[in-house]
C-alpha positions in Angstrom: 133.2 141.6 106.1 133.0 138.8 103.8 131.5 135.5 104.9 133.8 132.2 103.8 132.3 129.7 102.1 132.6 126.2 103.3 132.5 123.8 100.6 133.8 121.0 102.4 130.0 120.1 102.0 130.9 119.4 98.5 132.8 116.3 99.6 129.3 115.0 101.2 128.0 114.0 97.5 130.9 112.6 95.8 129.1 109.2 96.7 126.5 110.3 95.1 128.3 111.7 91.6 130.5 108.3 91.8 127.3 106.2 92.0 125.2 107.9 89.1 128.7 107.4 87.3 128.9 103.8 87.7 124.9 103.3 87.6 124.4 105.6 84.5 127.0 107.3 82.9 129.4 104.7 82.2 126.7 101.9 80.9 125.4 104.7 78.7 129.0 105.0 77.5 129.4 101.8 76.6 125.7 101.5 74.8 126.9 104.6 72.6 130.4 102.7 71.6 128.2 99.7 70.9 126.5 101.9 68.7 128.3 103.0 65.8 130.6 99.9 65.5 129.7 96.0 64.2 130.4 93.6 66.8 131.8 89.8 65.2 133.1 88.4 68.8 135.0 89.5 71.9 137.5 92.1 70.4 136.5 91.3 66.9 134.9 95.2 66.4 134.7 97.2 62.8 133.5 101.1 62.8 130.5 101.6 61.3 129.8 105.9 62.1 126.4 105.9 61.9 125.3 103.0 60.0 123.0 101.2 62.8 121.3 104.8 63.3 119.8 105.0 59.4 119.0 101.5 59.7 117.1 101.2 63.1 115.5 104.9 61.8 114.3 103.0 58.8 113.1 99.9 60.3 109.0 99.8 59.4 109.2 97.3 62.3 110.2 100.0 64.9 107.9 102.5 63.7 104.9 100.2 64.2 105.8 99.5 67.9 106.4 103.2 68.4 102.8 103.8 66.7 101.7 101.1 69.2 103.8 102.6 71.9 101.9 106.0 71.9 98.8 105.2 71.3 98.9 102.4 73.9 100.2 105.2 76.5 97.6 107.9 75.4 94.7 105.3 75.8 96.5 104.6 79.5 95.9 108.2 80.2 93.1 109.3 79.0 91.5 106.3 81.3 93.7 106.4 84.0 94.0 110.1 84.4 89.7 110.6 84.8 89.0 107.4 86.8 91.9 107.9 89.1 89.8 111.3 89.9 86.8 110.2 90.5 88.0 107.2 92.6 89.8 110.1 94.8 86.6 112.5 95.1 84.6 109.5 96.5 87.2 108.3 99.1 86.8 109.4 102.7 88.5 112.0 104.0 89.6 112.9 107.7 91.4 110.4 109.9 88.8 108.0 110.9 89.5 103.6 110.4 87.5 103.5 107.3 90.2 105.8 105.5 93.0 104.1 106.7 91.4 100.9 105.2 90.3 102.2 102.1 93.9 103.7 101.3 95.3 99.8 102.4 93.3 98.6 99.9 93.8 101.0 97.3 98.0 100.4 97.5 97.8 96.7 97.2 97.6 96.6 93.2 101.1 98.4 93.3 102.9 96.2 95.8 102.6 93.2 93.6 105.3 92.7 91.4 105.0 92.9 87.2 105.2 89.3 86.3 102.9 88.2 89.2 100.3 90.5 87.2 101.1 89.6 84.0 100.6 85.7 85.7 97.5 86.8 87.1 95.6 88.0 84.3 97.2 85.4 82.6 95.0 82.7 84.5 91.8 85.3 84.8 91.2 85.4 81.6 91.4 81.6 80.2 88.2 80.5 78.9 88.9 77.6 80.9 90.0 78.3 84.3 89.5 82.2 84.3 87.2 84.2 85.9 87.0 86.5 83.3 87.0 84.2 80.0 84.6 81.6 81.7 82.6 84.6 82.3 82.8 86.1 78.8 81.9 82.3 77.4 79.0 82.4 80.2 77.0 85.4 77.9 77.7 84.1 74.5 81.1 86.4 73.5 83.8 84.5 72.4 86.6 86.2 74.1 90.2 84.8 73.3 93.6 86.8 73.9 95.9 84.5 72.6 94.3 84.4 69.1 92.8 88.0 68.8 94.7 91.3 68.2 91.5 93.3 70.0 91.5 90.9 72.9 94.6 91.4 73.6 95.4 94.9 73.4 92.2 95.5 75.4 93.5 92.8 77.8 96.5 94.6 78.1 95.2 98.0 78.6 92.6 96.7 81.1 95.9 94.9 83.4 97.6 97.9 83.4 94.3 100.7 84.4 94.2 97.7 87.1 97.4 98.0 88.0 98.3 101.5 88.5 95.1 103.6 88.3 95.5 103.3 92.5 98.6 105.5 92.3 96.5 108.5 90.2 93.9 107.9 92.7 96.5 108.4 95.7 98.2 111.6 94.1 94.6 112.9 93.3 93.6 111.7 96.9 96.8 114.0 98.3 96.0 116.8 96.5 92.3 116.7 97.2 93.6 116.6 101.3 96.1 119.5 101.1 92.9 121.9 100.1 91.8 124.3 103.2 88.3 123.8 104.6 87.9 127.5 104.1 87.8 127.2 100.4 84.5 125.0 100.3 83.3 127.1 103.5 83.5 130.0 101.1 81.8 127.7 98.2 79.0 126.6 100.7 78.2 130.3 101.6 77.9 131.5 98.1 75.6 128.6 97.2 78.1 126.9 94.8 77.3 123.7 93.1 79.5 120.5 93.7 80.5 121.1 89.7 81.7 124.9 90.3 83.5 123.4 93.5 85.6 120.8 91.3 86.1 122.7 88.3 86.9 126.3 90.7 88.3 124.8 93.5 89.5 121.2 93.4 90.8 121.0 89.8 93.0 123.9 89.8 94.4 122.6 93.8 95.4 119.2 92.4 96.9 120.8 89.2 100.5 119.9 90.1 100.2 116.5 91.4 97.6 115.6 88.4 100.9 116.7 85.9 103.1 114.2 87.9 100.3 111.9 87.5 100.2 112.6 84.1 104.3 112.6 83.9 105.0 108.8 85.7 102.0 107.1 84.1 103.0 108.5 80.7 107.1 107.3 81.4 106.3 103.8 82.7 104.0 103.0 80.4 105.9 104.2 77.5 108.7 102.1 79.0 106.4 98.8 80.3 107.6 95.0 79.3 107.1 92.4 82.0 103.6 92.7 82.0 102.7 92.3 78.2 105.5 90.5 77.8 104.1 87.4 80.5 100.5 87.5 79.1 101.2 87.7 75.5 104.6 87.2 74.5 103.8 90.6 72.4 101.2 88.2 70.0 99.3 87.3 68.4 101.4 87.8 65.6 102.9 91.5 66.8 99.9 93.5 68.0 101.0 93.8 71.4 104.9 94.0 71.0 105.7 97.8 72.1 109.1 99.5 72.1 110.7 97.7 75.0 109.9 94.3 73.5 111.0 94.8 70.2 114.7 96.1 71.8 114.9 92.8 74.0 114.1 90.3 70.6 117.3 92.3 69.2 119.5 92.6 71.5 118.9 89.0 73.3 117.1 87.4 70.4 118.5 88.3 67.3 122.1 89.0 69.2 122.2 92.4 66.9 124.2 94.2 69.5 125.1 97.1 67.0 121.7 97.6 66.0 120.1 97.4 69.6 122.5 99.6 71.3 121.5 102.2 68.7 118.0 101.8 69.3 118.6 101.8 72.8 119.8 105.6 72.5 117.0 106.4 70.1 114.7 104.8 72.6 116.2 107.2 75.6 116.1 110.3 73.6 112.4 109.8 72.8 112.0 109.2 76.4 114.0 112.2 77.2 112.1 114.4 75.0 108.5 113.2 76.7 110.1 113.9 79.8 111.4 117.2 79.4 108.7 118.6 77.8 106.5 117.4 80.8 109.0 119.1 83.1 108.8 122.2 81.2 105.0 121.8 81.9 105.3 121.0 85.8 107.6 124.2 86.2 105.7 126.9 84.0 102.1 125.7 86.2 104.6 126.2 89.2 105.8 129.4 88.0 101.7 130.6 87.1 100.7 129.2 91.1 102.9 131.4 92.3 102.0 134.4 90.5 
């Protein structure tokens, strides 16, 4: 005898589906009609098919952020990635008060909001009131972000492996804790160093959670503003202005609506790629676990 399906169940997510509608779908609707026409005033419109796409694909501009963009991200991981490991192979593990504390401590860089960081590292490194500036002036170095391209971007980089290396440490942490005791009971045994351990047993155990690492460090600093924008206004001259910037100074400050709605989609569909070829990754080491 046939079972019947109940799909009133079905009825359970149209919240959901109406939600993503008006959360997603809808402004995304609106950015791609944006898109291909030029906008004179309210109802003033003119088609212009795909006009705003060659010219934001041309714009040397947009290409230098993106360059910017990328390498900025790949610098974020390859520090972020390797210091968030060894800052979770040296935490303590069990349930005793001096984890607890140590993971307390470790969270507090991601509870405080993006403009109170940019703000803070605003202040810490002023050669006259900061910490770090005064400090850099101390031993002779003549450090100033607001007038140097290197100080800034190393600025930059440095606020952000501040800021969110404590979540790679916490994934890596996680990963580290779901490992049996019986794996370095058998390494103990067979006389295995504390490299063949990491590289045999801990590295291949945190595989997964060091690819979302990997995947949400990657996204949000592909996609970060507040934070640059607060310390350096994207200066001096452009060397810290990255892909999220650029959009806002045409969309708000230029008022090119045409031309920043099609960069908006050209923005998402790089995005998109990054994002599905990291979830192609996630699933195929899935797939190879399980096998």
């Amino acid at each position: 005898m046939d079972k019947v399906q109940d799909n009133r169940a079905w009825f359970l997510i149209i919240p959901v589906f109406l939600i993503v509608a008006f959360s997603a779908v809808i402004p995304l609707m609106t950015v791609v009609n944006y898109s291909v026409q030029e906008i004179f005033g309210p109802g003033q419109t003119f088609f212009v098919g795909t006009e705003w796409f060659e010219a934001v694909l041309k714009d040397e501009r947009l290409h230098d952020a993106l360059v910017r963009q990328i390498v900025y991200s790949l610098a974020v991981l390859a520090i972020e990635i390797p210091l968030g490991i060894l800052i979770a192979l040296g935490m303590p593990g069990g349930r005793s008060a001096k984890t607890s504390l140590t993971l307390v401590l470790l969270a507090l860089p991601l509870l405080i909001p993006f403009n109170v960081v940019g703000t803070i590292w605003q202040i810490f490194g002023r050669g006259d009131i900061g910490l770090l500036g005064a400090t850099f002036r101390a031993i002779g170095i003549d450090y100033n972000y607001t007038n140097n391209s290197a100080h800034a971007w190393v600025t930059v980089l440095v606020m952000d492996v501040w800021h969110w290396t404590s979540l790679v440490a916490l994934l890596c942490y996680a990963g580290l804790q779901s490992i049996p005791p019986a794996f370095y009971q058998a390494a103990k045994i067979d006389g295995a160093s504390k490299w063949a351990v990491f590289r045999y047993i801990q590295l291949p155990k945190m595989r997964g959670v060091l690819i979302i690492a990997v995947l949400l460090r990657f996204m949000d600093s592909f996609m970060i503003y507040t934070e640059p924008f607060v310390l350096t206004g994207g200066g001096p001259g452009n060397s810290t202005t990255f892909l999220s910037q650029y959009l806002t100074q045409m969309a708000v400050g230029q008022f090119d609506i045409g031309k920043a709605a099609a960069f908006s989609i050209v923005y998402f569909l790089i995005v998109l790629l990054f994002s599905f070829i990291f979830y192609t990754i996630i699933t195929r080491t899935g797939e190879g676990e399980k096998k």
